[in-house]
Each structure stands twice: as structure tokens, then as C-alpha cells.
DSSP file (Angstrom, degrees, kcal/mol; ACC not computed):
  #  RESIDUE AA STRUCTURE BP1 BP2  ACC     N-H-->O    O-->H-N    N-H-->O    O-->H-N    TCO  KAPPA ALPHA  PHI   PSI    X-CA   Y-CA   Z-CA
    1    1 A X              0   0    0      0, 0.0    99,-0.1     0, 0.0   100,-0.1   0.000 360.0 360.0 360.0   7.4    3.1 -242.6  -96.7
    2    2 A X        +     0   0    0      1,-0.1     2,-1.5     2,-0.1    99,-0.1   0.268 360.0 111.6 -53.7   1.6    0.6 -245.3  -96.0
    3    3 A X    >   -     0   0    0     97,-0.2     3,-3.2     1,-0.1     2,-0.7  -0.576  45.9-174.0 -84.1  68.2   -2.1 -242.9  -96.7
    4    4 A X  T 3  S+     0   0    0     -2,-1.5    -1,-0.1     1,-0.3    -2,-0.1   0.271  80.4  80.3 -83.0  41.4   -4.4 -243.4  -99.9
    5    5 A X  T 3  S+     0   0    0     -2,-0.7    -1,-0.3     1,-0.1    -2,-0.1   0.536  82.2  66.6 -78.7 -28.8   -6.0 -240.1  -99.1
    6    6 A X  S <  S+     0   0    0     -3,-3.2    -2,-0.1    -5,-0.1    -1,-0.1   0.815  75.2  98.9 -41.5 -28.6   -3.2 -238.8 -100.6
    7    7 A X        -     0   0    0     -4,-0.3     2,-0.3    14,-0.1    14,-0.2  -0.388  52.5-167.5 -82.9 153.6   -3.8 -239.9 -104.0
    8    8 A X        -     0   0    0     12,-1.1    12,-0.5    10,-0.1     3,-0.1  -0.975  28.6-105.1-145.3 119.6   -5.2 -237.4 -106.3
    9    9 A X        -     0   0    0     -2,-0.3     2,-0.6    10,-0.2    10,-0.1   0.067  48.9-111.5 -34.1 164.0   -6.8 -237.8 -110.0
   10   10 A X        -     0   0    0      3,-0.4     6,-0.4     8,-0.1    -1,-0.1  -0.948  28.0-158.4-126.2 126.5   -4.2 -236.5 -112.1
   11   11 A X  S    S+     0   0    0     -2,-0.6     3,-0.4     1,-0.2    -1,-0.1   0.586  88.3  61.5 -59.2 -37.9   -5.5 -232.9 -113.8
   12   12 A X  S    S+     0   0    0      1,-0.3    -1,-0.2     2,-0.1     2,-0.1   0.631 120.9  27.9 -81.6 -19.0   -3.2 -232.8 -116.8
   13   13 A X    >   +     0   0    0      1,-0.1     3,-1.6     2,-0.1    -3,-0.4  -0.471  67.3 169.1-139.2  74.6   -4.9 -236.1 -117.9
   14   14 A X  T 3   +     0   0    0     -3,-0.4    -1,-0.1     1,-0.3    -3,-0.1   0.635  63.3  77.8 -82.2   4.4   -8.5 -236.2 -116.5
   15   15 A X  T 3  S+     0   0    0      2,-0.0    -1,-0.3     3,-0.0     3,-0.1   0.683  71.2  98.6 -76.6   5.2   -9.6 -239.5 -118.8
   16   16 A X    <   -     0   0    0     -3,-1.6     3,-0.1    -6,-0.4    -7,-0.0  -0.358  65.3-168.8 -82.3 174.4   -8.0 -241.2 -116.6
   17   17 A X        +     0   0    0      1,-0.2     2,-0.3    -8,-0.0    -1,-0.2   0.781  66.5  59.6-121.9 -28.2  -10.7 -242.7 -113.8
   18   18 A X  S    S-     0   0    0     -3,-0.1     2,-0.3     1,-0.1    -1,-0.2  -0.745  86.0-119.3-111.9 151.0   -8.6 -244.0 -111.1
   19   19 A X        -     0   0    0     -2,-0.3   -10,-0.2   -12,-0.1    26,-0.1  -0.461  23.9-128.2 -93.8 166.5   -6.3 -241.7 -109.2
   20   20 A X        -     0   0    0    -12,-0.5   -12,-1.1    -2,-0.3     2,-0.2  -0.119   3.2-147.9 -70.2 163.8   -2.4 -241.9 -108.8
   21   21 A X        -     0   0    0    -14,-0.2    22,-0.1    23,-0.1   -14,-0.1  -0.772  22.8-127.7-149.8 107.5   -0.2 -241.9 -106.3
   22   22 A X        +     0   0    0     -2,-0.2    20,-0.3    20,-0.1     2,-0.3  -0.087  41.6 153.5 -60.9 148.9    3.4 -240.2 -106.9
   23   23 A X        -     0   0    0     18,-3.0     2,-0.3    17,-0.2    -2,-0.0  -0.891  41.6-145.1-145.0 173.2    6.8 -242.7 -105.9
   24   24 A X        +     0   0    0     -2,-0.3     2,-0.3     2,-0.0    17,-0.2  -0.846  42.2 156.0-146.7  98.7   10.1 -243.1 -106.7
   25   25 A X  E     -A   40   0A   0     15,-0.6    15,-1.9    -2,-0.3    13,-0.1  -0.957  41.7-125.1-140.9 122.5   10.6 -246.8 -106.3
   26   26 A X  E     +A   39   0A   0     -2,-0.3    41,-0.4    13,-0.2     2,-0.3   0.092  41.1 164.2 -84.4 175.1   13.0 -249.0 -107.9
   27   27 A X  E     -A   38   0A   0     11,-2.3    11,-2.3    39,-0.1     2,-0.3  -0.985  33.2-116.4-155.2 162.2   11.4 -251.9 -109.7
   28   28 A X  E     -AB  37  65A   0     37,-3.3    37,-2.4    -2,-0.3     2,-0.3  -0.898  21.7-162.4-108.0 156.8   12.2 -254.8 -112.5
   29   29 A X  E     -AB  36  64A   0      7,-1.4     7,-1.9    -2,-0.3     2,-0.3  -0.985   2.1-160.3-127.4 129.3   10.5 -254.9 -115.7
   30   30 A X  E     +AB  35  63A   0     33,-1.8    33,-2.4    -2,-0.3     2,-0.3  -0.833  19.1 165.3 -98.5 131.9   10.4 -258.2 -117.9
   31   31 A X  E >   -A   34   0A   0      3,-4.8     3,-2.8    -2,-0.3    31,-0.1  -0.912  68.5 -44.6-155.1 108.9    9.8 -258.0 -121.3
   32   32 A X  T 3  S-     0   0    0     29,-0.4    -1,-0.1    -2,-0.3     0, 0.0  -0.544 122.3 -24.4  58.3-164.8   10.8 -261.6 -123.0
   33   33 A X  T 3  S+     0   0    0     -3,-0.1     2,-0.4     2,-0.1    -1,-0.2   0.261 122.8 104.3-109.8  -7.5   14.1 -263.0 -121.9
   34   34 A X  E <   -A   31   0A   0     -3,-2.8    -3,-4.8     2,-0.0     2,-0.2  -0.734  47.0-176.1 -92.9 146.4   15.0 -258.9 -121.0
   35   35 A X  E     -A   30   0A   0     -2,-0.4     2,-0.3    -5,-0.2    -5,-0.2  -0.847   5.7-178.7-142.0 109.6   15.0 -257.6 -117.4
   36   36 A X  E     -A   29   0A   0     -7,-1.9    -7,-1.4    -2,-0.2     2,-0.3  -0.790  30.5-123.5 -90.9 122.4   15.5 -254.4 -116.7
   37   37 A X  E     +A   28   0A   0     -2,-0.3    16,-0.4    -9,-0.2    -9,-0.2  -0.628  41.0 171.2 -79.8 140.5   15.8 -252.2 -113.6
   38   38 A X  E     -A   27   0A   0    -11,-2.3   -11,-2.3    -2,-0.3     2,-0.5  -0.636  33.6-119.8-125.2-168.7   13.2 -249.5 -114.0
   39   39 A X  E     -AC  26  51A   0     12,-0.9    12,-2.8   -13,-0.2     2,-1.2  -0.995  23.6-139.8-139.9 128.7   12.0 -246.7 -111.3
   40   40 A X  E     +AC  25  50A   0    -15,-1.9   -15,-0.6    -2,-0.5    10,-0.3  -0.654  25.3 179.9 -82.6  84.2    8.4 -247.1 -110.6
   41   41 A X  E     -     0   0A   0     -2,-1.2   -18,-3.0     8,-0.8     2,-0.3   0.801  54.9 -11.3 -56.6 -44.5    6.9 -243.4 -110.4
   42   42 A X  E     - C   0  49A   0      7,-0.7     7,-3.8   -20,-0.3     2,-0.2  -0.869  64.0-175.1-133.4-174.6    3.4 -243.4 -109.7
   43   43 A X  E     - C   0  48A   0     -2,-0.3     5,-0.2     5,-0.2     2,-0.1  -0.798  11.6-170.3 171.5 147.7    1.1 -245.7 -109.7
   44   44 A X        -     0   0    0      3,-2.5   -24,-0.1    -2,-0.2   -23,-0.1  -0.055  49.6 -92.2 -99.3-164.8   -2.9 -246.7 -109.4
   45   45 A X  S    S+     0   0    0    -26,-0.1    46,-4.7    -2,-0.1     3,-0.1   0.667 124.2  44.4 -55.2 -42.4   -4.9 -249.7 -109.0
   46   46 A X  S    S-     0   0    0     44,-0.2     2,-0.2     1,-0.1   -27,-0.0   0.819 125.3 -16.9 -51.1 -55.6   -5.2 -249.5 -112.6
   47   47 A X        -     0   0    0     39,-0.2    -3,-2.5   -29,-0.1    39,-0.3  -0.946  56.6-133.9-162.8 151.0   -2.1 -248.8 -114.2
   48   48 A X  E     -CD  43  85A   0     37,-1.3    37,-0.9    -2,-0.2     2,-0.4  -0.738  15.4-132.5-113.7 169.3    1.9 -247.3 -113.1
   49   49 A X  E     -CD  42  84A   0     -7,-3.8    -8,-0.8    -2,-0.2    -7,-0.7  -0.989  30.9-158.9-121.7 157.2    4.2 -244.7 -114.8
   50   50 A X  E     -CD  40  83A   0     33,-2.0    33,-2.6    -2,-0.4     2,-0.5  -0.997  27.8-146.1-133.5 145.2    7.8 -245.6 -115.2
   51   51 A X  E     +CD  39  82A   0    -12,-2.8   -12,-0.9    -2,-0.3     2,-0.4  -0.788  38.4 157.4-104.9 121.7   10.8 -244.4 -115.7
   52   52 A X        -     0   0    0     29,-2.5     3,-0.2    -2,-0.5   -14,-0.1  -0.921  42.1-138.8-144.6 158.8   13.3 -246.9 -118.1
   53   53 A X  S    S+     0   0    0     -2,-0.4     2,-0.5   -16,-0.4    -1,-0.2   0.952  99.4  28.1 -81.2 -48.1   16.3 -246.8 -120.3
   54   54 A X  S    S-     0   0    0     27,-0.0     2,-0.4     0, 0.0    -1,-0.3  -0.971  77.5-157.3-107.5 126.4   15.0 -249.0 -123.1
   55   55 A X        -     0   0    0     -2,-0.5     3,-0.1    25,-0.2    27,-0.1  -0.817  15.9-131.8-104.2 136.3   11.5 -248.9 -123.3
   56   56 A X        -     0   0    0     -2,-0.4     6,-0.0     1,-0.1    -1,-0.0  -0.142  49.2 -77.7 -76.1-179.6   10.0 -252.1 -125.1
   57   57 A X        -     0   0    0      1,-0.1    18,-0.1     2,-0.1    20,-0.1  -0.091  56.2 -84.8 -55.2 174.0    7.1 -250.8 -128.2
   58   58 A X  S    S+     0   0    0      1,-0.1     2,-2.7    18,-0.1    18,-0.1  -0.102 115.6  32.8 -40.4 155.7    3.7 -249.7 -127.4
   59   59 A X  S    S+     0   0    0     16,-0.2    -1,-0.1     1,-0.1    -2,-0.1  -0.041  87.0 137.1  61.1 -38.3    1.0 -252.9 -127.0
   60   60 A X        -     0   0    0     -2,-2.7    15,-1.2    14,-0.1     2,-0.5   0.280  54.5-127.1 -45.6-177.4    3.8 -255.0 -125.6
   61   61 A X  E     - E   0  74A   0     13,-0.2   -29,-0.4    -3,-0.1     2,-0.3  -0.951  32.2-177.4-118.1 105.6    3.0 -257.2 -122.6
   62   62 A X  E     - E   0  73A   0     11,-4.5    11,-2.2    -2,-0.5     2,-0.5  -0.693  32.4-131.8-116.1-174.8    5.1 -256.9 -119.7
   63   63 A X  E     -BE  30  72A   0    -33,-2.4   -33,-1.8    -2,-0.3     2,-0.5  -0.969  21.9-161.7-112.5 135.8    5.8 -258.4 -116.1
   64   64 A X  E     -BE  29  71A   0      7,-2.2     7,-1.5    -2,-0.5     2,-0.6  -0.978  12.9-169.9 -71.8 103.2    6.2 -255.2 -113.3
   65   65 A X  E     +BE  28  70A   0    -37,-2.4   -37,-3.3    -2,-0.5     2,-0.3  -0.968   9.6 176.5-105.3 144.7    7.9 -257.1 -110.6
   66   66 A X  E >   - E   0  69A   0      3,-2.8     3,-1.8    -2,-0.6   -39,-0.1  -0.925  52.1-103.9-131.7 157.6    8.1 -254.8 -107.1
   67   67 A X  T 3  S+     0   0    0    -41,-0.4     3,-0.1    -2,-0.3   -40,-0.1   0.540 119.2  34.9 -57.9 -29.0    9.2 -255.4 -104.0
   68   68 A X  T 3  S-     0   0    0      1,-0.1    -1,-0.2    27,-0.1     2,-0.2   0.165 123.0  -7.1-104.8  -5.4    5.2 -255.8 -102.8
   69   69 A X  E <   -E   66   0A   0     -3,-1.8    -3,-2.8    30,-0.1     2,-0.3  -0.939  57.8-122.9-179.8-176.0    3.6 -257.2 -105.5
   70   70 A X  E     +E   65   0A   0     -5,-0.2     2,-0.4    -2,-0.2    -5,-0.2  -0.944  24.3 171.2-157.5 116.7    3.6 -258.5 -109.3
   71   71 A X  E     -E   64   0A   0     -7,-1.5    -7,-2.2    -2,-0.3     2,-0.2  -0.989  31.9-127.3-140.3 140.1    1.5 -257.7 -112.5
   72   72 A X  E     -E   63   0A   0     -2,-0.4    16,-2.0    -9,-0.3    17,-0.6  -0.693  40.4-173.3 -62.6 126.7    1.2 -258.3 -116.1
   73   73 A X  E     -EF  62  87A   0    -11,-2.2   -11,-4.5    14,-0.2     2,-0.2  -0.943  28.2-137.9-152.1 156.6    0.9 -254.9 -118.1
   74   74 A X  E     -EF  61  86A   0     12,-1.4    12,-2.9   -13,-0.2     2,-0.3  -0.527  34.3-117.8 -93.0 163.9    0.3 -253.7 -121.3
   75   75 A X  E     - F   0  85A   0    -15,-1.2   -16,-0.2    10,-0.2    10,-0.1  -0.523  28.9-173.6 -85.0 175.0    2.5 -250.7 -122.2
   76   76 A X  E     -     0   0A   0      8,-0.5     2,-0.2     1,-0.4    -1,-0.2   0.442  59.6 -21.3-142.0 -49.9   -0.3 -248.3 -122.6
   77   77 A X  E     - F   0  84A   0      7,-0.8     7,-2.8   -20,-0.1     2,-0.5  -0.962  49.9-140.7-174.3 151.1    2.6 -245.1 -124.2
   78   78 A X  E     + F   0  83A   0     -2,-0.2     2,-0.4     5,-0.2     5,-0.2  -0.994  14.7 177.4-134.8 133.2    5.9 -244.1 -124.3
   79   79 A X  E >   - F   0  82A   0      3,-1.7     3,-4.0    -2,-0.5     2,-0.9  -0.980  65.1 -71.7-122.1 117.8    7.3 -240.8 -124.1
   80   80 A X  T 3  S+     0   0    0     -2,-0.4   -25,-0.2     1,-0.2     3,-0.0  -0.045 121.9   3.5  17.7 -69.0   11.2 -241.1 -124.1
   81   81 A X  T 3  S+     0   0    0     -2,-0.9   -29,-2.5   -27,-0.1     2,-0.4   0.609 124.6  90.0-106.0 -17.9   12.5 -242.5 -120.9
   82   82 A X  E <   +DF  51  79A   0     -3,-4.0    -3,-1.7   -31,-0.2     2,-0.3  -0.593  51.4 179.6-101.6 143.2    9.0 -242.9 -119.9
   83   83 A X  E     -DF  50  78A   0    -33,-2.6   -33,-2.0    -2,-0.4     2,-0.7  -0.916  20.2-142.4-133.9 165.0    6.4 -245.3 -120.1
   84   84 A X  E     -DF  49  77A   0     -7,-2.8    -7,-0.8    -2,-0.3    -8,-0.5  -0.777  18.9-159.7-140.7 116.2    2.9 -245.8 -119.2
   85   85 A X  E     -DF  48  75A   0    -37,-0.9   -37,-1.3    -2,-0.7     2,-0.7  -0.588   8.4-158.0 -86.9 140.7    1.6 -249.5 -118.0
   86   86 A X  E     - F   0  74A   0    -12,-2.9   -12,-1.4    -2,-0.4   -39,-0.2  -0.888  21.5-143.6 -88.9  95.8   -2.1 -250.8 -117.9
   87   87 A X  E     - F   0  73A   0     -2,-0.7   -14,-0.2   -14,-0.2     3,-0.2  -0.072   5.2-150.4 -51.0 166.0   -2.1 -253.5 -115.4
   88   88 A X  S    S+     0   0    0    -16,-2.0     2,-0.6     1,-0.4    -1,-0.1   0.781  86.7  41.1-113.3 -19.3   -4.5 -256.2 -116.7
   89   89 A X  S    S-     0   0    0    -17,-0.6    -1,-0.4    -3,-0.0     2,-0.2  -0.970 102.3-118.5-109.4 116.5   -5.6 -257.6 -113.4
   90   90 A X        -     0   0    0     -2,-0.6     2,-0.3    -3,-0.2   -44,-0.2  -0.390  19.0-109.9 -52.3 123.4   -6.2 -254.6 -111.1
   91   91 A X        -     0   0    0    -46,-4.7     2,-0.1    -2,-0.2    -4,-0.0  -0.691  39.9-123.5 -71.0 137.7   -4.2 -254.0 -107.6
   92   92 A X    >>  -     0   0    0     -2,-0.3     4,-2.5     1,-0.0     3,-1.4  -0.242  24.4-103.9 -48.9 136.9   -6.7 -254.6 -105.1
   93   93 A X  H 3> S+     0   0    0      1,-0.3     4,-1.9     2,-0.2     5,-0.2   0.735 120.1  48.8 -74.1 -24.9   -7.1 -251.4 -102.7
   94   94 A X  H 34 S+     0   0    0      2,-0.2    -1,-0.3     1,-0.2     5,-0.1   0.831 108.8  48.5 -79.2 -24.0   -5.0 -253.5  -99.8
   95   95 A X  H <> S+     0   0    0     -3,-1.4     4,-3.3     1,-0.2    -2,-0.2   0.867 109.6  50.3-100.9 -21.8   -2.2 -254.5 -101.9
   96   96 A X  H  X S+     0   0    0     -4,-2.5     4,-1.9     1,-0.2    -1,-0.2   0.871 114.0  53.3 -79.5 -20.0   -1.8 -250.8 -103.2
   97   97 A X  H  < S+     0   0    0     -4,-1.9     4,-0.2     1,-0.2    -1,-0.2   0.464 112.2  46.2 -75.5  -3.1   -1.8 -249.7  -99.0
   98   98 A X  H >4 S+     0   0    0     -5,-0.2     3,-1.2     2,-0.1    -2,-0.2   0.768 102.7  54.0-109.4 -35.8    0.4 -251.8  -98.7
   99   99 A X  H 3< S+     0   0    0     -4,-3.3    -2,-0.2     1,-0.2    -3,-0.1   0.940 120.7  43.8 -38.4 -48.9    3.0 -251.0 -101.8
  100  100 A X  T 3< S+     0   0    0     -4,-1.9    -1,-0.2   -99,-0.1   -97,-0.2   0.342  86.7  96.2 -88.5  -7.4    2.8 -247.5 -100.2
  101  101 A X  S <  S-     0   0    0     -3,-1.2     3,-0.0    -4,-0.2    -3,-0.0  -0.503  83.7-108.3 -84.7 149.2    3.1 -248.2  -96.5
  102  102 A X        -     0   0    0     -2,-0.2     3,-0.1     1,-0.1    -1,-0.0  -0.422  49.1 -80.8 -69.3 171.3    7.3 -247.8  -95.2
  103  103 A X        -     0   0    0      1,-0.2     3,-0.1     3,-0.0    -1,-0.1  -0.202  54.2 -97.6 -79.4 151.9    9.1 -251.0  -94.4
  104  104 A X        -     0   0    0      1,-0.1    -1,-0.2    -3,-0.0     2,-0.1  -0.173  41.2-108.5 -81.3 176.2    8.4 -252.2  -91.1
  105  105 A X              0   0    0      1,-0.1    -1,-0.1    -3,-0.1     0, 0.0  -0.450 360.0 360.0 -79.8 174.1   11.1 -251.3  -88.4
  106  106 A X              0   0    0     -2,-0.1    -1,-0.1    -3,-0.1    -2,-0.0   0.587 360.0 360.0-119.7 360.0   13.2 -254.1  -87.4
């Protein structure tokens, strides 16, 4: 799945500029002194979607940590379980080929 020819602007929401790339990948989110496991769904250079039980407000600031990297994002919107982050420092085109590549063998 190492492939970012895969990723495809997303249709249903064409402001968006950079395209997505669908997962289902578990993740923490920090928000304050809460940490919460959440499931990482897609995700850009820009920005992820996630899937969470309590989702903190709109504007808040949170930490995404994953297995492959770590960003500060604003929540961007929330639609029930779901939320939608705007990293503030962009993943870099290597570090998102690499989020996406499978774990090496051992």
C-alpha cells in the first residue's frame, strides 16, 4: 500500500487541495491531560479524518500521535464519531510514503 498513486482528491469535497489516502489505522489523540485511542481513516499531507468516541470541540489543538509520525492539529469539524484534523506543520511527501508503506518483514 506504499503507493501514493493511489491517493485521489476526494469528489464529495473538492475545496479540498491535497488528495487523501483511505486507512484504518489505530492511533492516539491528546487533547490536554486526555488520551484517547482513535482510528486514523484517511489522511493527506495536509490534514487526517478520524474516527473517536469523544471528540474534543471544533478549533481545539490536538497532538495525533501514530505509529510513523507525530503532529499538532487543529480540529478542523466534527460530525458525530468523526472528526476532521488540519495538521499545522505539513507531512512531508516521505514521511506520508512511509505512514502508508506495510511493516517491514522480520
Amino acid at each position: 500500500m506504499g503507493d501514493l498513486s493511489a491517493m485521489r482528491l476526494d469528489e464529495e469535497h473538492p475545496q479540498r487541495r491535497t488528495a487523501r489516502l483511505k486507512l484504518f489505522e489505530p492511533a492516539e489523540m491528546r487533547h490536554g491531560t486526555q488520551v484517547q485511542r482513535v482510528h486514523l481513516l484517511d489522511l493527506s499531507v495536509a490534514g487526517a479524518l478520524l474516527h473517536t468516541t469523544e471528540p474534543p470541540e471544533a478549533g481545539s489543538t490536538v497532538m495525533l500521535v501514530c505509529p510513523k509520525f507525530t503532529r499538532m492539529a487543529k480540529v478542523a469539524w466534527i460530525k458525530e464519531r468523526r472528526i476532521g484534523l488540519s495538521f499545522i506543520r505539513t507531512l512531508g511527501k516521505a514521511e506520508l510514503a512511509e505512514t502508508i508503506s506495510p511493516p517491514a518483514a522480520r
